[in-house]
PLY file of the C-alpha trace (Angstrom):
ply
format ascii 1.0
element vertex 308
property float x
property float y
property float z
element edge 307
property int vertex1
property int vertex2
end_header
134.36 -67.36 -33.05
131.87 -70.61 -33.79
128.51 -71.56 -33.31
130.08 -73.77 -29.98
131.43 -70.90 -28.75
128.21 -68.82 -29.08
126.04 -71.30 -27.40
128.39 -72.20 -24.89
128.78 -68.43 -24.34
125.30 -67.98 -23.93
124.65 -70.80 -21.09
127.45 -68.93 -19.06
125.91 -65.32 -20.02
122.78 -66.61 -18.15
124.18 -68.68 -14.95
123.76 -67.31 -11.61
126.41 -69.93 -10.64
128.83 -66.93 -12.06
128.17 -64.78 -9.02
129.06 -64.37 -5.59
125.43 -64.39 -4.31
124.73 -67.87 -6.62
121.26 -65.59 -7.90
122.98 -62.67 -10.26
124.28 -63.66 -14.40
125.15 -61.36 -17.12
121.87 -61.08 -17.73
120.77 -60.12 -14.54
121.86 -56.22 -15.34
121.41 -56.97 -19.25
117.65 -58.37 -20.16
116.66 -59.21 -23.94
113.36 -57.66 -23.26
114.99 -54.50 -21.98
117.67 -55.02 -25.23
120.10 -56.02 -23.10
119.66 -53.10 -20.38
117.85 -53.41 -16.94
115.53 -50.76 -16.64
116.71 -49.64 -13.81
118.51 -46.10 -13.36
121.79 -47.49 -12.14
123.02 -51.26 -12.05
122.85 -52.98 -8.44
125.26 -55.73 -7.98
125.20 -59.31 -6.38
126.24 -57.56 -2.92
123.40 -55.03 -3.42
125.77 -52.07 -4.06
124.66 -49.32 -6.21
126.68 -48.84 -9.29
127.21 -45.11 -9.95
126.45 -45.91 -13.96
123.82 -47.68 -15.18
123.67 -50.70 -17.58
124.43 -50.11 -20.90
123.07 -51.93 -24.10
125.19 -54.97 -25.46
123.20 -55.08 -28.95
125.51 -54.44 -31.52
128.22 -54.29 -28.88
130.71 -56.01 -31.62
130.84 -52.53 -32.89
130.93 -50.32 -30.18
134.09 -50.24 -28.79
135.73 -48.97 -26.55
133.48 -50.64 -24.32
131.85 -49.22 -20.91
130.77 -45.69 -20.21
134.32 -44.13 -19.37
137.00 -45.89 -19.90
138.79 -45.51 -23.54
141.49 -48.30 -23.16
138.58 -50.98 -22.64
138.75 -52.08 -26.44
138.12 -56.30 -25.89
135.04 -57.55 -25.10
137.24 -60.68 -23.31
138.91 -57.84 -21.02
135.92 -56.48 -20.19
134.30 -59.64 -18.93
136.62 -59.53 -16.34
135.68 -56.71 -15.37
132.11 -57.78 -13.89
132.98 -61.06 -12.86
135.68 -59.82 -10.48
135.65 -55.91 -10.11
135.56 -54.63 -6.73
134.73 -51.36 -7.39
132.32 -51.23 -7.71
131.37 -54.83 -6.97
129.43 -56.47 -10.13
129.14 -60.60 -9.90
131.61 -60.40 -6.96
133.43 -63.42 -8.02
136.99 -64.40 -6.81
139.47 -66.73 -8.42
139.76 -69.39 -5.99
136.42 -69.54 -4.95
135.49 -72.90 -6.69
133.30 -71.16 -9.47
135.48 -73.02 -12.03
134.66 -76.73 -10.59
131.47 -75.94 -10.14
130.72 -75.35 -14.09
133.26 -78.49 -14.64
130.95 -80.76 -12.67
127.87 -80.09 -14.65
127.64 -82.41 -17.60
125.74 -79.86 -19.51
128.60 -78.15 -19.56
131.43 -80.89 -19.92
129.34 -81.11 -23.31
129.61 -77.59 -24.56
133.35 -77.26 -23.40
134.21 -79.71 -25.30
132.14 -78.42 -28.42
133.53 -75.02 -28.54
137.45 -76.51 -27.55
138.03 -79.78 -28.92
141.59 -79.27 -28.95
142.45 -78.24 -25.65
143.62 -80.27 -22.98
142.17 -77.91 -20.01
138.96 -76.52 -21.32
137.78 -75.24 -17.93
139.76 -72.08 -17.69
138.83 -68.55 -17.16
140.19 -67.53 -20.96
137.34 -69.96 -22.39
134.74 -68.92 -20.46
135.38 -65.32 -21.37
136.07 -65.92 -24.86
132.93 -67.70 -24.80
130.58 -65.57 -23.15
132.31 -62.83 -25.98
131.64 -64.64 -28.69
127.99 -64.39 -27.67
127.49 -60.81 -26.92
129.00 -60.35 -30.46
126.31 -62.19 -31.92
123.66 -60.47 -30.13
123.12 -58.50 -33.76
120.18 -55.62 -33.97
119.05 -54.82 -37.83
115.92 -55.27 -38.13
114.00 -52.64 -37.16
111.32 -50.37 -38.95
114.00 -48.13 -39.59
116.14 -50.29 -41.46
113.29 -51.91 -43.49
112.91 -48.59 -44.83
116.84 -46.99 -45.00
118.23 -50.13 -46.23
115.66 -52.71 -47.07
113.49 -50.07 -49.44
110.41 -50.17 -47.80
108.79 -46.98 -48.14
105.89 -48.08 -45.93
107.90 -49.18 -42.58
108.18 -46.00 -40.80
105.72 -42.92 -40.63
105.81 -39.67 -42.52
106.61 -38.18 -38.89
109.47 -40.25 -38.19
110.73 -39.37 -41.72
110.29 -35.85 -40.50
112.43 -36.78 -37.35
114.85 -38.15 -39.30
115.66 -34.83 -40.73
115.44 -33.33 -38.19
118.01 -35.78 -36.43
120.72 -35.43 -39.24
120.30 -31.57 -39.83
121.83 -28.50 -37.89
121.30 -26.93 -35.09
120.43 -30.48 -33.51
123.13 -32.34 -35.15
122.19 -35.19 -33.44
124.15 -37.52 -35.54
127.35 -35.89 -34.94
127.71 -37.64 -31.49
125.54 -40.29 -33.08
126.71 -41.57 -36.52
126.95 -44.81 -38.17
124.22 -47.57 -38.66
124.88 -48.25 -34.76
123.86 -44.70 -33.74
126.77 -44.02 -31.63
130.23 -42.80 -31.64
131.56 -42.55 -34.90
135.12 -43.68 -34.25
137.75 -42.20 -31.85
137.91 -40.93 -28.74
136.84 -37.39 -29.30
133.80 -38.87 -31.28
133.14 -41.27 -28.70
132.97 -39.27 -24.98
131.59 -36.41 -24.26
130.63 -33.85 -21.25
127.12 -33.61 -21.91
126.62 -30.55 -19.28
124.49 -33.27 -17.11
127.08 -31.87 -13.94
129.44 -28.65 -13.38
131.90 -28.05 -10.34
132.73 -30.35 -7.64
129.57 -32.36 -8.67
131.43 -33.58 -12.29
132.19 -37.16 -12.08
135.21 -38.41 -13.39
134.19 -39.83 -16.59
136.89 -40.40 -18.87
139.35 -38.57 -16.82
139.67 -41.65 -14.40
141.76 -43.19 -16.99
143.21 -40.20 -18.78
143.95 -38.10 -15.93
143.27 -34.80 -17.90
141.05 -32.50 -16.03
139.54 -31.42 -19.51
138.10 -34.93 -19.58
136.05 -34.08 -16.68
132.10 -35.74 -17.26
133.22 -37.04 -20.68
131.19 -40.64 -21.15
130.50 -42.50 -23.92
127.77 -41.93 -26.63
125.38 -45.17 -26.23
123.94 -46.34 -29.10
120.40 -45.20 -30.12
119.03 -48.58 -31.03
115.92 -49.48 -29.32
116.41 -46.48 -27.28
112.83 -46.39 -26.83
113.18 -49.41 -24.52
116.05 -48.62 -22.72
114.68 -45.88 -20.31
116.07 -44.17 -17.94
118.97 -42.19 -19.92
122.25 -40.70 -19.12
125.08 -42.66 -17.68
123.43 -42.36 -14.08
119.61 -42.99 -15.39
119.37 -39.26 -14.50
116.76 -38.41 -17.62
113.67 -40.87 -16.88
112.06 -40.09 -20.53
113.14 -39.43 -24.19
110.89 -35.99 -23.50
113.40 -35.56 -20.88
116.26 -35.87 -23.03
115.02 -33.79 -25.61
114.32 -30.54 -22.59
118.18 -31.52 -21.58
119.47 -30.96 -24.87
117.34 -28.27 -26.15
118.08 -26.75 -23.66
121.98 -26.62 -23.94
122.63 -29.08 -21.04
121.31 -28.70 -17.14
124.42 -27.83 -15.83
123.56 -24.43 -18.01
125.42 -23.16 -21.15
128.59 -21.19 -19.55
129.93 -24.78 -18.33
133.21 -24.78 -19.79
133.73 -28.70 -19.67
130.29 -28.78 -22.11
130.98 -30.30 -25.67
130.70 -27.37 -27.90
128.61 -29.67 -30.06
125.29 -28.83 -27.30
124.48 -25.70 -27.67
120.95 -25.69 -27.89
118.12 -25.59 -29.64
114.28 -24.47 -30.33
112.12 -27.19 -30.82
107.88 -26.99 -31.89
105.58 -29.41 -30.32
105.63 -31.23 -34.03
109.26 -31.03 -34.53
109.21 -33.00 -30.73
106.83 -35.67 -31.94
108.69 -36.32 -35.16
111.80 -36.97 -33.92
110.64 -39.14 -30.79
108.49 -41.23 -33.68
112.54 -41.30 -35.66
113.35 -42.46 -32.33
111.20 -45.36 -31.81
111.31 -46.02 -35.13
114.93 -47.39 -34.17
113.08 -50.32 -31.89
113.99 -54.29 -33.44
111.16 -55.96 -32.06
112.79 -59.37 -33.54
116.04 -58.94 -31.34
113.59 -59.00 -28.26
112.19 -62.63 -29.08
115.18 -63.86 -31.24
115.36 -67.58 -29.27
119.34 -67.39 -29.95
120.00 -64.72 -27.23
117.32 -66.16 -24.59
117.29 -68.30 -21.31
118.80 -71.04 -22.62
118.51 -72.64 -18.88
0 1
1 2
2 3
3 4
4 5
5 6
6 7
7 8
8 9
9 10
10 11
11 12
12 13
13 14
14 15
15 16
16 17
17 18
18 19
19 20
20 21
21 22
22 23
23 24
24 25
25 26
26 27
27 28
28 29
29 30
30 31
31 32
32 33
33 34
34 35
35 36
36 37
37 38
38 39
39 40
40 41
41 42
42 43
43 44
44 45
45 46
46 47
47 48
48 49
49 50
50 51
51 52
52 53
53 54
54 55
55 56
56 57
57 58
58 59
59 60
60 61
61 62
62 63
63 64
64 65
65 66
66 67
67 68
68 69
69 70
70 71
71 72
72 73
73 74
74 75
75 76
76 77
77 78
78 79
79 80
80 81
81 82
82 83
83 84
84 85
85 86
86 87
87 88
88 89
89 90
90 91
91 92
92 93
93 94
94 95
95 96
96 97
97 98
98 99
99 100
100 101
101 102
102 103
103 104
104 105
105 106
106 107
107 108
108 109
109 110
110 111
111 112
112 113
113 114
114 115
115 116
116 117
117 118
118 119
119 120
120 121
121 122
122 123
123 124
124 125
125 126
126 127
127 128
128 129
129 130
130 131
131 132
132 133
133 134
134 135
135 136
136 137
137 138
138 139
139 140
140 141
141 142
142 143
143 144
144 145
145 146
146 147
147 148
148 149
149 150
150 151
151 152
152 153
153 154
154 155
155 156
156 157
157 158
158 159
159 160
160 161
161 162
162 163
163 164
164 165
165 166
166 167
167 168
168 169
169 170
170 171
171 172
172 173
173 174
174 175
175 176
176 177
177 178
178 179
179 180
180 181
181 182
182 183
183 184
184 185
185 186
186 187
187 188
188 189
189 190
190 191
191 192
192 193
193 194
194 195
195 196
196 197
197 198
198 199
199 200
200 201
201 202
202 203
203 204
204 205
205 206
206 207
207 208
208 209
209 210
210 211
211 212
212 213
213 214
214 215
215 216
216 217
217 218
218 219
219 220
220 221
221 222
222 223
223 224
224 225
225 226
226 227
227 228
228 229
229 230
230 231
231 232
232 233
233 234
234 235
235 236
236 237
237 238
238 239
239 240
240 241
241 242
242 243
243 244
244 245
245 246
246 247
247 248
248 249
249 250
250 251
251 252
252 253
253 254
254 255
255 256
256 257
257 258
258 259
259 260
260 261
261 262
262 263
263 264
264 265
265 266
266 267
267 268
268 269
269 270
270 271
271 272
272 273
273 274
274 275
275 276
276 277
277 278
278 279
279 280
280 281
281 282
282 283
283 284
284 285
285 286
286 287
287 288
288 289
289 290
290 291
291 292
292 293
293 294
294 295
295 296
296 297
297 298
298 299
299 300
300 301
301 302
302 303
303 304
304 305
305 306
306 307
């Protein structure tokens, strides 16, 4: 990883010359404004298929692997790259090796300039490896600490947040919600291994379960299991669930509260959501914890913009 890398990482994160359609980019499903989601319920790629998932956030995304909603052996962020630029199913950027994407970066002198800044010593700089090394070695930079939360957790400052979201925060880290048990560390995700990391959520039961997890592990027990996003700026990353299925947090909080849609006798359910009784206060403290999660600075930070 170097500052070349990073910068040449970010021109490629941001070309629609890396689809199939010449319009879509990395950051076409993954907006800074949005931190690094789209908004949009599920992700629509370059050939205007519907993803069955939705986008998920790459902030922090250096320390959030495995990587994508379901699958546990996706542990390189190099691997995954691959994974839009060529997957078929479904189909992301649409790309095909062969199709002349490579000589058309080559040809732009922009980018005979970078290459050669972030791999002086190679011989062939234009080759798929770089570019996904590169456009890795930006997402890992894409860093998130800086919100009112961690002025006041880490940085001391008693002021930052409101007495309700230091209620929420309680709330958050104390039984029966237990939110943090699916949700630990200073990302707000999984706290490290699988069975921290995915889990049926009791968004599905029956034949309607999607595969999650199980896809790749090919246990039936894994049935529904996805990942635990993290929490960061979750205020701006609406609509929730791995299929945008939850439009608000308010939403969220009925699902779990609740014990899960897919009711409480679903016997693929982590045992960890069992529901819970929340008052209207106990509601507004924790959704004020919530937002008090936002980094407005990783919105606006000019080092993870348009550089085009």
């Amino acid at each position: 990883m170097s500052a070349a890398k990073v910068e040449l990482g970010r021109y490629l994160f941001y070309d629609t010359r890396l689809s199939v359609n010449g319009k879509q980019a990395c950051a076409t499903c993954h907006k800074q404004e949005f931190a690094f989601t789209d908004g949009h319920p599920v992700a629509i790629g370059a050939t205007g298929e519907k993803h069955p998932r939705g986008s998920m956030s790459l902030v922090n995304v250096a320390y959030s692997a495995p990587f994508t909603w379901g699958n546990p052996e996706m542990k390189e962020l190099e691997k995954q790259a691959l994974v839009p630029m060529f997957g078929e199913h479904p189909v992301e950027l649409g790309l095909k090796m062969g199709d002349g994407f490579l000589a058309r970066l080559s040809a732009d002198p922009r980018y005979q300039e970078l290459f050669a800044r972030a791999y002086p010593a190679d011989s062939e700089r234009f080759t798929l490896a770089n570019i996904t090394k590169a456009i890795a070695c930006f997402e890992r930079s894409i860093i998130s600490a800086r919100s009112h939360y961690d002025r006041y957790h880490y940085g001391g400052d008693d002021t930052a947040v409101s007495d309700s979201a230091k209620r929420g925060e309680v709330l958050f880290f104390s039984a029966p919600l237990s939110c943090f048990r699916c949700h630990g560390n200073f990302n707000f995700s999984g706290t490290g291994g699988e069975d921290s990391e995915f889990h049926n959520t009791g968004l599905y039961n029956g034949p309607a379960t999607p595969l999650g997890i199980s896809e790749f592990t090919h246990d039936p027990k894994d049935l529904g299991k996805f990942k635990a996003p993290t929490l960061r700026n979750i205020a701006l990353t609406a609509p929730y669930m791995h299929d945008g299925s939850i439009a608000t947090l308010d939403g969220v909080l009925d699902h779990y509260s609740a014990g899960g849609r897919a009711g409480k006798d679903n016997p693929l359910k982590d045992p960890l959501i069992g529901g819970f009784t929340l008052s209207d206060q106990d509601r507004k403290d924790l959704i004020e914890f919530l937002k008090a999660l936002t980094d407005d600075a990783v919105l606006r930070d000019p080092r993870f913009s348009n550089p085009w």
